[in-house]
C-alpha positions as CSV (number, residue, x, y, z in Angstrom):
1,X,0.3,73.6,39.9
2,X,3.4,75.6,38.9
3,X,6.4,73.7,38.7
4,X,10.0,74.5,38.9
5,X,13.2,73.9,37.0
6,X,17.1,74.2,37.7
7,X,20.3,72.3,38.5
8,X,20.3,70.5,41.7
9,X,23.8,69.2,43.1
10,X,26.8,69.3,40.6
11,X,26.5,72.6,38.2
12,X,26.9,70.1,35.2
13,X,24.7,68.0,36.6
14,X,21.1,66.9,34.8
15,X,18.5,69.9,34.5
16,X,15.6,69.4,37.1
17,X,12.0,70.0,37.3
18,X,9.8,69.9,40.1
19,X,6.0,70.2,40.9
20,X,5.9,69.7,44.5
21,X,7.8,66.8,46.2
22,X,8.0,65.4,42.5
23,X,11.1,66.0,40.7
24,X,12.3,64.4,37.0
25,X,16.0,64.5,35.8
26,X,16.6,65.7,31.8
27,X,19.6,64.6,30.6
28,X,21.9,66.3,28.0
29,X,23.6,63.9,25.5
30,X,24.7,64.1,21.9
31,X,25.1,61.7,18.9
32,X,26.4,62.2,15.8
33,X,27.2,66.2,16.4
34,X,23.8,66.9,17.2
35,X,22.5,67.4,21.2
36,X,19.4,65.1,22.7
37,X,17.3,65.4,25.9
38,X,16.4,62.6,27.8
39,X,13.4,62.4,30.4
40,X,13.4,59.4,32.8
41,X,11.1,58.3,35.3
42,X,9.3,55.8,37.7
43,X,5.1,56.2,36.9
44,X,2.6,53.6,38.1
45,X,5.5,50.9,38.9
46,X,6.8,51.3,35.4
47,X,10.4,52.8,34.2
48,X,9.8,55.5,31.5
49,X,12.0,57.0,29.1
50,X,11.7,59.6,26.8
51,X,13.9,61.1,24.3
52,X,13.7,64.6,22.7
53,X,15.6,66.7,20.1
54,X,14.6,69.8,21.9
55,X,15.2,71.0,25.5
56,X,11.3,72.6,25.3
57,X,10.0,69.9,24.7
58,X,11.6,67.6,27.1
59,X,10.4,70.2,29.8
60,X,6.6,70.4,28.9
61,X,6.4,66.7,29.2
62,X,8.9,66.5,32.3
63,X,6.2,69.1,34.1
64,X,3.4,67.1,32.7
65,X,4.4,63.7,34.1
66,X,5.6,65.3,37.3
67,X,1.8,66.5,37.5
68,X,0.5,63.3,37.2
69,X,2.8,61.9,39.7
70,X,2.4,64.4,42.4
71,X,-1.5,64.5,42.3
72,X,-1.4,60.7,42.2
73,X,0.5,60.7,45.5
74,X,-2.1,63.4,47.3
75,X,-4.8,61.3,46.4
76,X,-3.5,58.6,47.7
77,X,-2.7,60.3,50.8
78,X,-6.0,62.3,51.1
79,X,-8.1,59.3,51.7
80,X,-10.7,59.2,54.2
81,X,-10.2,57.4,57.4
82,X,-12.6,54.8,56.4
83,X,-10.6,54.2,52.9
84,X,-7.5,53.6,54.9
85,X,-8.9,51.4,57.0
86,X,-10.3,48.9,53.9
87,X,-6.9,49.8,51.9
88,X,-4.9,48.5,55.0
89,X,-7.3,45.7,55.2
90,X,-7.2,44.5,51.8
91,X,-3.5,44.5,51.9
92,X,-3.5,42.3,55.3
93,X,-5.8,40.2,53.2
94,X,-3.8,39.7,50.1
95,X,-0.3,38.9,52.1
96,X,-0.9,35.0,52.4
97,X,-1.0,35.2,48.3
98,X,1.7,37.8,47.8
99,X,-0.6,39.2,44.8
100,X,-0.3,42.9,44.6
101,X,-3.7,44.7,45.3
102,X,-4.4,46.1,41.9
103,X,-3.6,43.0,40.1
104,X,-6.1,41.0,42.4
105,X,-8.7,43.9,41.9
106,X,-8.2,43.4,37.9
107,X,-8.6,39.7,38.0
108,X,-11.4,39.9,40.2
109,X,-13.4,42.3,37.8
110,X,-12.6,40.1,34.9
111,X,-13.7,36.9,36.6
112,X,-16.8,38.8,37.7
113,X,-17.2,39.8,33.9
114,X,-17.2,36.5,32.8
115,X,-20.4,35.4,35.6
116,X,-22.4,38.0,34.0
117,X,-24.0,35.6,31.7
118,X,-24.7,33.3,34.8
119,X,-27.0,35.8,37.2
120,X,-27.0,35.0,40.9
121,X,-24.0,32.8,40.8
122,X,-20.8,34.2,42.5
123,X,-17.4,33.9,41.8
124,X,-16.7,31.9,45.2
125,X,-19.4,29.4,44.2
126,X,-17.8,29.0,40.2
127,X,-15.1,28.6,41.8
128,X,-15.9,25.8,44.3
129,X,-18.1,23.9,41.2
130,X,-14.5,24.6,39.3
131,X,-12.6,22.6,42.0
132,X,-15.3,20.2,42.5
133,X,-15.1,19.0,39.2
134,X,-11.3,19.1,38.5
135,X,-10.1,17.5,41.2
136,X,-7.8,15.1,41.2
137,X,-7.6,15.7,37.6
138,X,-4.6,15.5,35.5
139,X,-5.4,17.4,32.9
140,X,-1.4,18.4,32.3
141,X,-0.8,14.2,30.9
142,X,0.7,14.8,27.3
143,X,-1.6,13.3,24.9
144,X,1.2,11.0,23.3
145,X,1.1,9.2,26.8
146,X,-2.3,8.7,26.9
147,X,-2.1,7.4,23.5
148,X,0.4,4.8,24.7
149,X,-1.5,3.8,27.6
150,X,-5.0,3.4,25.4
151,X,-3.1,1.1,23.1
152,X,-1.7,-1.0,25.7
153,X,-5.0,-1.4,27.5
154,X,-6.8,-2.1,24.4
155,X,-4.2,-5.2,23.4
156,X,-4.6,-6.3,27.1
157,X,-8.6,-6.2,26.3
158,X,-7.9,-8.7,23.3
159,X,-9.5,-6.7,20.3
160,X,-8.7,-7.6,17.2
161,X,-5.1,-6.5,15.6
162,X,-7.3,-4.8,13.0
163,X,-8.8,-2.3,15.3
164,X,-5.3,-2.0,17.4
165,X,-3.7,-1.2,13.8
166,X,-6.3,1.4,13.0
167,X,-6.0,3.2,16.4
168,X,-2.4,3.3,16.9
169,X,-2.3,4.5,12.9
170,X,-4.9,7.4,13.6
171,X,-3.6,8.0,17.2
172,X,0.1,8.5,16.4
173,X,-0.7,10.7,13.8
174,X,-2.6,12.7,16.1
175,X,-0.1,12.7,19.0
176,X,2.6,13.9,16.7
177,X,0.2,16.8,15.8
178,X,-0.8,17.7,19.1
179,X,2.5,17.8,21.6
180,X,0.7,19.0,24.6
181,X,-1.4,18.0,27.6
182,X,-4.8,16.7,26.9
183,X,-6.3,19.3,28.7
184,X,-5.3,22.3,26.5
185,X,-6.4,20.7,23.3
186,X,-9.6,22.4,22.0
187,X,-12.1,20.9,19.5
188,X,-11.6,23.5,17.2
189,X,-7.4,22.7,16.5
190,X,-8.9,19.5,16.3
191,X,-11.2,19.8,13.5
192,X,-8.2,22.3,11.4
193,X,-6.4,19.3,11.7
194,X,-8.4,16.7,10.1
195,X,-9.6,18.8,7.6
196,X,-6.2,20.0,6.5
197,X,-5.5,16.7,5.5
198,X,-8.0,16.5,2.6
199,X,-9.4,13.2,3.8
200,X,-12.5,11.5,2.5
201,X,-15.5,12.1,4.7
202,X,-15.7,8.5,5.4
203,X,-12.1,8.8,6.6
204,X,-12.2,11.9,8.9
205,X,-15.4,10.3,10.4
206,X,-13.4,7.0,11.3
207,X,-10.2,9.5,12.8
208,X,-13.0,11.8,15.1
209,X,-14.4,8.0,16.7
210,X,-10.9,7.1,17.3
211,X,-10.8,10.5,18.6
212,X,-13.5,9.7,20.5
213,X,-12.0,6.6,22.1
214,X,-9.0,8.3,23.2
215,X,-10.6,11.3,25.3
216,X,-13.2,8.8,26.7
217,X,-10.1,6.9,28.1
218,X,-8.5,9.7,29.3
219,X,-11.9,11.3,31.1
220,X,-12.3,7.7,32.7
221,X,-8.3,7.4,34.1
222,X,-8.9,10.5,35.3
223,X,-7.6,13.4,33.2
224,X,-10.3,14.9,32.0
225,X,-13.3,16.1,33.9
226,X,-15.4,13.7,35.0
227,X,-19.0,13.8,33.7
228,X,-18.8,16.3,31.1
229,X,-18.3,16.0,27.6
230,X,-14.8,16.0,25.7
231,X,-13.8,17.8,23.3
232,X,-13.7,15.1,21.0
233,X,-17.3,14.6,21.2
234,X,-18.0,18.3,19.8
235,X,-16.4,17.2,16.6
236,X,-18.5,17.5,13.8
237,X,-19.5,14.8,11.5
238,X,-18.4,15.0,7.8
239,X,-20.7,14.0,4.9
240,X,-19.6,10.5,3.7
241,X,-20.6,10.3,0.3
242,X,-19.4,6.8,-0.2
243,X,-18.3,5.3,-2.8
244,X,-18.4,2.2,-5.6
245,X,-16.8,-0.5,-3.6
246,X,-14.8,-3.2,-5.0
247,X,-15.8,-6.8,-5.4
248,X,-13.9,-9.6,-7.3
249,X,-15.1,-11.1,-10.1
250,X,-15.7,-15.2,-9.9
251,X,-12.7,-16.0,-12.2
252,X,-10.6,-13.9,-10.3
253,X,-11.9,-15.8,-6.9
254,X,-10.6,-19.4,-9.2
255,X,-7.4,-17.7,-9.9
256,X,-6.3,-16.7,-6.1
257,X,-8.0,-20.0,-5.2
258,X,-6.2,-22.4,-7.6
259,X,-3.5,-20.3,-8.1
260,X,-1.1,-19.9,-11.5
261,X,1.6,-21.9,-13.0
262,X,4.7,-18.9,-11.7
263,X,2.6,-19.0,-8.1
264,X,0.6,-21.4,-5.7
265,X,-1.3,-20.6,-3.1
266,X,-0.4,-21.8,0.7
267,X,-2.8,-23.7,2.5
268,X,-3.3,-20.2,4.4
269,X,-4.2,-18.0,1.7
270,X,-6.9,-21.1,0.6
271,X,-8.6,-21.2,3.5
272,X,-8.6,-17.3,4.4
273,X,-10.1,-16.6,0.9
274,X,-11.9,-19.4,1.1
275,X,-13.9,-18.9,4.3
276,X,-13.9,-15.1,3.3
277,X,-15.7,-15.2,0.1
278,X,-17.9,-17.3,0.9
279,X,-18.9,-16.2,4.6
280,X,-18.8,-12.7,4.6
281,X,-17.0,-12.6,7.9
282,X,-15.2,-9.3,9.2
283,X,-11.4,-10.3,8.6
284,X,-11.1,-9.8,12.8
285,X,-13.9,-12.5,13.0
286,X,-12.0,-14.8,10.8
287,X,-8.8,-14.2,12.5
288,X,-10.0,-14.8,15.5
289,X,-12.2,-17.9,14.6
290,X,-11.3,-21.5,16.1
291,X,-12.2,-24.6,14.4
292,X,-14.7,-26.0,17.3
293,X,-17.0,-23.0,16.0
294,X,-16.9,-24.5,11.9
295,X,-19.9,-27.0,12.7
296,X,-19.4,-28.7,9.6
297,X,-21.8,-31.3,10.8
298,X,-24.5,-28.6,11.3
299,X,-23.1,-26.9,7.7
300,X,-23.2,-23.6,10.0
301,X,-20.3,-21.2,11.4
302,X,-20.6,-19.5,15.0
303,X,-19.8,-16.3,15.2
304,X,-19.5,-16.2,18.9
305,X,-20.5,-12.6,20.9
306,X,-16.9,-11.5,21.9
307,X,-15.4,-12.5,18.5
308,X,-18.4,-9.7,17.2
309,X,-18.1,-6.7,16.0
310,X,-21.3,-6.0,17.1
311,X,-21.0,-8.4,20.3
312,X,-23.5,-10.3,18.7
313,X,-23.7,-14.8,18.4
314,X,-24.5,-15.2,15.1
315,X,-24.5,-18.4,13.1
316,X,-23.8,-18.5,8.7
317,X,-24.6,-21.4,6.9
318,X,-22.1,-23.3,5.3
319,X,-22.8,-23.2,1.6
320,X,-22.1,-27.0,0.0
321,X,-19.1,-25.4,-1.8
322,X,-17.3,-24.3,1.1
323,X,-18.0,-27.5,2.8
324,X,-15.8,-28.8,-0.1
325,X,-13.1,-26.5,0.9
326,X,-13.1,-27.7,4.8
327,X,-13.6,-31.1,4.1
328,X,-9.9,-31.6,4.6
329,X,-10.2,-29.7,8.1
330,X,-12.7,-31.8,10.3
331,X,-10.5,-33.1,12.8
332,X,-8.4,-29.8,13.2
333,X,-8.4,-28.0,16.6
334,X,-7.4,-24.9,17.7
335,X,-7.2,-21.5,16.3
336,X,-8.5,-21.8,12.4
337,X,-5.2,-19.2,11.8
338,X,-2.3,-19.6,14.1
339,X,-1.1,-15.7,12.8
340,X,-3.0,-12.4,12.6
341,X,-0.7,-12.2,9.8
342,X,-2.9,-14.2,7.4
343,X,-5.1,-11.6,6.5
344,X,-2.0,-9.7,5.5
345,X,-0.2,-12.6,3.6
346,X,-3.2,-13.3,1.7
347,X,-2.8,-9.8,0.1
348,X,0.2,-10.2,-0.4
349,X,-0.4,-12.8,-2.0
350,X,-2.7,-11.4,-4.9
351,X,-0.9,-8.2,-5.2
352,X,2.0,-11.1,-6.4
353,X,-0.9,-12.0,-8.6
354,X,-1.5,-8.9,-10.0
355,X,-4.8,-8.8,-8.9
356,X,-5.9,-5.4,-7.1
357,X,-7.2,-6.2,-3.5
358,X,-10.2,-2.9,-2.8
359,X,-10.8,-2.6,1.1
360,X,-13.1,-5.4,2.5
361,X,-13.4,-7.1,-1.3
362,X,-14.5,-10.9,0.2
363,X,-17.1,-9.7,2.4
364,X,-18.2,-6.9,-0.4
365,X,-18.1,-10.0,-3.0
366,X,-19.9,-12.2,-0.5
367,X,-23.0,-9.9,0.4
368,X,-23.4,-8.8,-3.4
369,X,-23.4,-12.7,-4.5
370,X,-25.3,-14.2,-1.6
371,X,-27.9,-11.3,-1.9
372,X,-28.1,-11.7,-5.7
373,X,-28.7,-15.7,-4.9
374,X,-31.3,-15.5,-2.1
375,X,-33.1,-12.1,-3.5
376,X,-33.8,-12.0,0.7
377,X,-31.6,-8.5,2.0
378,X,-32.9,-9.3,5.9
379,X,-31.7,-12.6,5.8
380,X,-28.4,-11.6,3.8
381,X,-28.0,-8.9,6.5
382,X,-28.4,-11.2,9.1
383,X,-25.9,-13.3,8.0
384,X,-23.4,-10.7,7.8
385,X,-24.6,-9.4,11.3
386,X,-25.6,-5.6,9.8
387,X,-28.9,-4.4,9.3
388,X,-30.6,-4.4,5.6
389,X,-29.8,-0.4,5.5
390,X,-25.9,-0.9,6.1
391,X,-25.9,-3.9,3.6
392,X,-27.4,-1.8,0.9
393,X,-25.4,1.2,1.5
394,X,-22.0,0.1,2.2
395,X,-21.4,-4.3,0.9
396,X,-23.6,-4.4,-1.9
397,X,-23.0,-4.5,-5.2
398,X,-25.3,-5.1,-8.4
399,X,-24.6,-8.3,-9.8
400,X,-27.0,-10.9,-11.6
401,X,-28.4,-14.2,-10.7
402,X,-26.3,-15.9,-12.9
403,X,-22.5,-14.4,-11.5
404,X,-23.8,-15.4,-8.0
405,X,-24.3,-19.3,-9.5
406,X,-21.1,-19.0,-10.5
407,X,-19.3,-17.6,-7.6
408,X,-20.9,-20.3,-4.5
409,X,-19.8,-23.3,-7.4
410,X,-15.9,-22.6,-7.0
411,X,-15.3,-25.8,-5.6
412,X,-11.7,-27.1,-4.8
413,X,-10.3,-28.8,-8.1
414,X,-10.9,-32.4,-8.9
């Protein structure tokens, strides 16, 4: 096609060329002492511009896109009836959604794109599944609500402050992280967060069940999919190596039991370390204990199903020294500690000591020392309501015949 070129209108007026009923503007300008050429034009819905230090140049490419334009339009024009008809068909089609014909054909193609790997399914039918599924799903709740309404249901459920402690502790952390709907976090941001924060594998295995917990609650109030897996549960578990765990020695037991000369201990602290040591019960167990279930009588403690960890009854015998220690209890009623602080006081009240306090030392001490004393791991295991496996890898320590004499004689003082 041979295109034209000249000045139409005004004789100052921008140079033209034209290729059929196609014609582009050049216009002169100059900067700095030196003249520019400037092509502008409407091409596929877009505004182009073009600038050139040469008046050639900007001609070539001003007859170029003029080509491209006009033979655009002809085709367009030169379609067969029966293409006209579908074209004005399609449009009729599209007008309810307002979405332009070329952008529905592109998100059509890449929708169909995406089925390939599914053959025979269509996109109307992934569709429908899609809405099945996700209805009446608020997947758009931000996770740091969520978070709030999982701890307030759990408190209304009555677990222990332990476990509300350690799931507002990993949760916040997490919300703070994560400031977004539930449904646009992913399993892999998940998993770059926990690892970037160096934790133990133990750790980062305790953060992805709290994890757990929280996108379970949010699939069941309803936003998440129901009946699919979360992302949460594609977390991967990390290697717990373990580690030495920390027990206390028997006189440090008589020190935080009869206390110093500079400190005391409070009838509180007595009877936490007390029933602790010499028990093995979970600090939420002890919290939660009432002194109808200390069958001193019977020299056995109930451990009753929804005071559990494991929702388990179990019963530990008394051992005679302990009996000592509650002697001055038997007619007390009620809860055995009247604050969930206790647990907390009591390490206070050793740190004050200077004794270190390890994570779960008493019931650490009490399955190394009742183990060492009885030589029997089921019935030791059974006491402390885990199986002979988890006492051997995570509450036992070596110690020898001879300690655990000494640790079930610490008697109250004469």
């Amino acid at each position: 096609m041979k295109c034209q070129e000249g000045k139409i209108g005004k004789p100052k007026g921008p140079l033209k060329v034209r290729c059929g009923n196609v014609t582009l503007p050049i216009y002169r300008g100059k900067s700095k002492g030196y003249d520019f050429f400037t092509l502008a034009y409407y091409e596929g819905g877009k505004r182009i511009r073009r600038t050139f230090s040469k008046l050639q140049d900007a001609k070539i490419e001003a007859e170029k896109a003029a080509v491209r334009i006009e033979n655009g339009q002809r085709d367009i024009l030169r379609l067969a009836s029966s293409d006209a008809q579908d074209y004005a068909l399609a449009l009729k089609e599209l007008q309810p959604t307002g979405v332009p014909l070329h952008a529905a054909i592109r998100e059509y193609v890449a929708a169909v794109q995406y089925l390939q790997a599914m053959p025979g399914v269509s996109l109307l039918t992934a569709v429908q599944n899609y809405v099945t599924r996700h209805n009446g799903i608020n997947s758009s709740m931000a996770v740091s609500e969520i978070v709030q309404e999982l701890l307030a249901a759990r408190k209304q459920d009555g677990v222990s402050v332990r476990y509300q402690q350690t799931l507002r502790s990993h949760l916040t952390r997490f919300s703070k992280a994560f400031i977004c709907p539930i449904g646009s976090v992913h399993a892999k941001a998940i998993e770059e967060w926990i690892r970037g924060m160096g934790l133990s594998g133990r750790s980062r295995n305790n953060i992805r069940v709290s994890l757990i917990t929280l996108f379970s609650f949010a699939r069941d109030a309803g936003y998440l999919p129901k009946g699919e897996p979360t992302e949460a549960e594609g977390l991967s578990v990390a290697k717990d190596k373990g580690g030495k765990i920390g027990i206390f020695a028997p006189d440090q037991l008589k020190t935080l039991l009869y206390g110093t000369e500079q400190r005391k201990p409070t009838p509180e602290n007595i009877l936490y370390l007390a029933l602790g040591a010499f028990t093995g019960a979970r600090s939420a167990e002890l919290i939660r204990l009432e002194w109808s279930e200390i069958r001193l009588s019977r020299n056995v403690i109930e451990i009753a199903a929804d005071k559990a960890k494991t929702a388990t009854r179990r019963l530990i015998p008394i051992p005679p020294n302990l009996a000592r220690w509650l002697a001055a209890y038997s007619k007390e009623k009620g809860r055995v500690f009247v604050s969930e602080k206790a647990a907390d006081r009591t390490i206070d009240y050793a740190k004050a000591q200077k004794i270190t306090w390890p994570n779960n030392v008493l019931r650490h001490s009490f399955a190394s020392y009742r183990l060492a004393a009885t030589q029997d791991a089921a019935k030791t295991a059974l006491e402390l309501g885990n199986s002979p496996n988890i006492l051997f890898k995570n509450y036992r320590e070596l110690v020898t015949e001879n300690d655990a004499e000494m640790w079930f004689d610490i008697s109250p003082p004469l």
